[in-house]
N, C-alpha and C positions, 0 to 999 in steps of 0.2 A: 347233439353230443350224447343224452340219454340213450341214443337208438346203439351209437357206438359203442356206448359203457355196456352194455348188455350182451354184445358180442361177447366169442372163447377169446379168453386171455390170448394165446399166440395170434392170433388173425389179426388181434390189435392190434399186438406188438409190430407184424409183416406190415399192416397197412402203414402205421405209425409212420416204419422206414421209408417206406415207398413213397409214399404222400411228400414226407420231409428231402428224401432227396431229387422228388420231381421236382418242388417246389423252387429249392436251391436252385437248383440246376437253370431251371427256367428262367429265374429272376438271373443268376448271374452270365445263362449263354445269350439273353436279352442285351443287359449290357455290353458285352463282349463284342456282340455282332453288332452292334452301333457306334464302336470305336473305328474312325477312320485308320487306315491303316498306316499312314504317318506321323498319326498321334501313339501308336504304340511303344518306340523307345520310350516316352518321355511317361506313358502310365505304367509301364514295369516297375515306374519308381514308387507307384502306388503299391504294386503287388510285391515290393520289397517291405513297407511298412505293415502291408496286410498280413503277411508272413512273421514278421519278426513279434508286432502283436501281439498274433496268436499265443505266438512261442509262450513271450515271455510278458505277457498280462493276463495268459488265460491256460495253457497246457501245463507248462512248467510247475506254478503254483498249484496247481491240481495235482502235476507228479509228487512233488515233495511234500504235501497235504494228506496225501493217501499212501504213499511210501513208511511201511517199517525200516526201510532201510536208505536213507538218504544216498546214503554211497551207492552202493547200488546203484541206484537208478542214476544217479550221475553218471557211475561206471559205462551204463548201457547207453547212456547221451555222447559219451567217449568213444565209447567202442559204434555206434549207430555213423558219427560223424566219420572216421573211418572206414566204416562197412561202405558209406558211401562216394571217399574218392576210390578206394579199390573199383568200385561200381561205374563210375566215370572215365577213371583210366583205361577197362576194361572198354566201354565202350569209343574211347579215343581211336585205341590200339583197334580196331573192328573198323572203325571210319577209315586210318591212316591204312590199313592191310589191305583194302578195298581203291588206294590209289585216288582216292579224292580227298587233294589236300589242300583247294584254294580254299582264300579269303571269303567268310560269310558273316552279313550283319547278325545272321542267328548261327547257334551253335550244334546245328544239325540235331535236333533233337533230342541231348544228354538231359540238359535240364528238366525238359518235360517231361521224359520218362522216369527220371526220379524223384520229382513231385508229384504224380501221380502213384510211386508206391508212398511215396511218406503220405498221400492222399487215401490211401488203402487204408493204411494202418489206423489212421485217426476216425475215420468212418467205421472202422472194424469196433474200435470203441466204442465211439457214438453207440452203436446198435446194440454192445452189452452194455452200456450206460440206459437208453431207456429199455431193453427189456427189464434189467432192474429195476426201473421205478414202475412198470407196469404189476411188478408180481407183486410189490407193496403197497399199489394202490392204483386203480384205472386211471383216476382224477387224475394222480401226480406223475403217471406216465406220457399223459394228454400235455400236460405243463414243460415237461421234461422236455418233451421231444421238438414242443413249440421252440423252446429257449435253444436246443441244441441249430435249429433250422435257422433262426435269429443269429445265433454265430457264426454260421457256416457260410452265411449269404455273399460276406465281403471277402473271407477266403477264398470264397469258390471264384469268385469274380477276379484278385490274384493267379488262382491257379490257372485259370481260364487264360488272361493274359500271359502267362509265364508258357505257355507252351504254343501262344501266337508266336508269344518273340523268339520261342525256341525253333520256327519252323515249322511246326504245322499247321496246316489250313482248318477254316473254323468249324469244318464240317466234323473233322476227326479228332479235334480237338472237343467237340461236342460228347461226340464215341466215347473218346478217352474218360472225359470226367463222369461220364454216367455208367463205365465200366466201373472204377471206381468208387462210384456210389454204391456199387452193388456190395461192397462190402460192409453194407451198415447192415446190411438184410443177413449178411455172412454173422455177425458178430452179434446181433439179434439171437440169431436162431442160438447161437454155439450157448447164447445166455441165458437163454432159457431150459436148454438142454443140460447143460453143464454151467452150472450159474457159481457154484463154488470156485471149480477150477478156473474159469475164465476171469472172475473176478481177479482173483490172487495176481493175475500176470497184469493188471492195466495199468501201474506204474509203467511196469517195463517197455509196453506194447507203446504207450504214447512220450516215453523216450524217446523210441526211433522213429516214430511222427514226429517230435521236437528235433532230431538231427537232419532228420530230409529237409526239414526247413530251414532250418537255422545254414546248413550249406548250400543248399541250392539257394537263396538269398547274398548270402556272404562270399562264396566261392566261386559263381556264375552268373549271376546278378551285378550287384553292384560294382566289380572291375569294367563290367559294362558299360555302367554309368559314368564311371572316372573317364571312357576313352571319350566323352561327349562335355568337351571345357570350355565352352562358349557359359557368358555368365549368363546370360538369360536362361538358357538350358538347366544351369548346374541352379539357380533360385527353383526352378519347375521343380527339379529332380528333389531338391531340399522340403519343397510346400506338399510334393505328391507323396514319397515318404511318412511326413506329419499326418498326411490326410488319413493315411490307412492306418498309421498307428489310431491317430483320434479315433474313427470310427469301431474299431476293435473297442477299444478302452471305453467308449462311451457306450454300447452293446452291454459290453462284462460290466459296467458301472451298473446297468438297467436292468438285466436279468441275471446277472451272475450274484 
C-alpha cells in the first residue's frame, strides 16, 4: 500500500477505478455465470431488492444529505423516472415498427439497456466520489474506494441478472456492465479535473441513478414477478427480494 501512496495523485485515482471495477465485475459476472438458467426468473427477485436497496438505504439518503436543495433533487427523481418511460416507450415503438411483436419471457432488451445507463450515472459518481477522497488524502481514497467496490458487488450481481432476464446472453451482458464501469474512470477524471463543478451536480447526477432503478425495478421487474402465482414461487420471489435488500443494508450498516 506504501508503494501505492507514493504514486501521482491521478494514476491513483485511474488505478483506484479500474482495480474497483474489475474487481466488481469479476465477483459479480462469477456469480452470474453460475446461475442456472431456470433459476433466473426467480433471482430477478433478488436483483429487484438489490435495486431498490441501493435506492433507498444507500443513494437516496446520500442525495438528500448532500442536496442544498431537497426539491430539487426530488424534482430530478421526477423528472429521471419520466425521462425513463419516454425512454422505454421509445424503445417499444422501435421493437413494434420492426414487426416483432410475439410473446417473450424477457422483454427484448428495454430493461437492460436502461440499467445499464442508470448503471453509467452512478459509477460516473462513484469515480468523482473517490477522486475526492483521493485529493484529501491517499489513505482515505484507498478506503473510499474499497467501501464503494463493497457496495457495488451486490448491485452489480442485480444488474447483471437484470439484463439475463432482459435477453441477453452472458457474454454481452459481461460487455455491457464493464462498458459501463467505464464510467467510474469517466467521473474520476472529470473530478479531478473539474472537482468544483463536478461536485455541485452529484445530487442531481445520482437522482437519475436512483430513477433508472427505482423504474426498471417497479415498472419492468416486478409485474414480472406478479405473472409467476404459484405459491411456492411467489414465498421465493418474497425471501429473494429480503435477501437483496438485507444484503444492501448489512454492507451500508458495515461500511457506510
Amino acid at each position: 500500500m506504501s508503494t501505492f501512496v507514493e504514486l501521482p495523485v491521478l494514476l491513483q485515482i485511474v488505478l483506484a477505478c479500474v482495480a474497483g471495477s474489475v474487481v466488481s465485475l469479476a465477483i459479480a459476472g462469477f456469480a452470474a455465470f453460475h446461475v442456472k438458467a431456470h433459476w433466473i426468473p426467480t433471482f430477478v427477485s433478488f436483483a429487484v431488492g438489490a435495486l431498490l436497496g441501493a435506492v433507498f438505504l444507500d443513494i437516496l439518503p446520500h442525495v438528500f444529505e448532500s442536496s442544498k436543495a431537497p426539491a430539487r433533487a426530488a424534482a430530478f427523481i421526477l423528472a429521471g423516472i419520466l425521462a425513463f418511460f419516454v425512454l422505454e416507450k421509445l424503445l417499444l415503438w422501435r421493437h413494434h415498427h420492426h414487426g416483432d411483436e410475439g410473446v417473450h419471457e424477457h422483454d427484448d432488451g428495454r430493461s437492460g439497456y436502461m440499467i445499464v445507463v442508470g448503471d453509467s450515472f452512478h459509477n460516473f459518481t462513484d469515480g468523482v466520489i473517490i477522486a475526492t477522497a483521493f485529493l484529501a488524502d491517499p489513505k482515505l481514497g484507498i478506503v473510499t474506494a474499497l467501501a464503494i467496490v463493497a457496495h457495488e458487488i451486490p448491485q452489480e450481481i442485480g444488474d447483471f441478472l437484470v439484463l439475463l432476464h432482459s435477453g441477453f446472453g452472458r457474454r454481452k451482458a459481461l460487455v455491457l456492465n464493464a462498458l459501463s464501469g467505464l464510467a467510474m474512470v469517466a467521473g474520476a477524471l472529470l473530478g479531478f479535473f473539474m472537482l468544483r463543478e463536478v461536485t455541485r451536480w452529484i445530487p442531481e447526477i445520482l437522482a437519475i441513478a436512483a430513477a433508472s432503478m427505482i423504474y426498471v425495478a417497479v415498472a419492468d421487474l416486478i409485474p414480472g414477478l406478479h405473472r409467476r402465482t404459484a405459491i411456492r414461487e411467489s414465498l421465493m420471489q418474497v425471501v429473494f427480494i429480503a435477501l437483496g435488500i438485507a444484503i444492501i443494508g448489512v454492507i451500508h450498516a458495515v461500511l457506510g
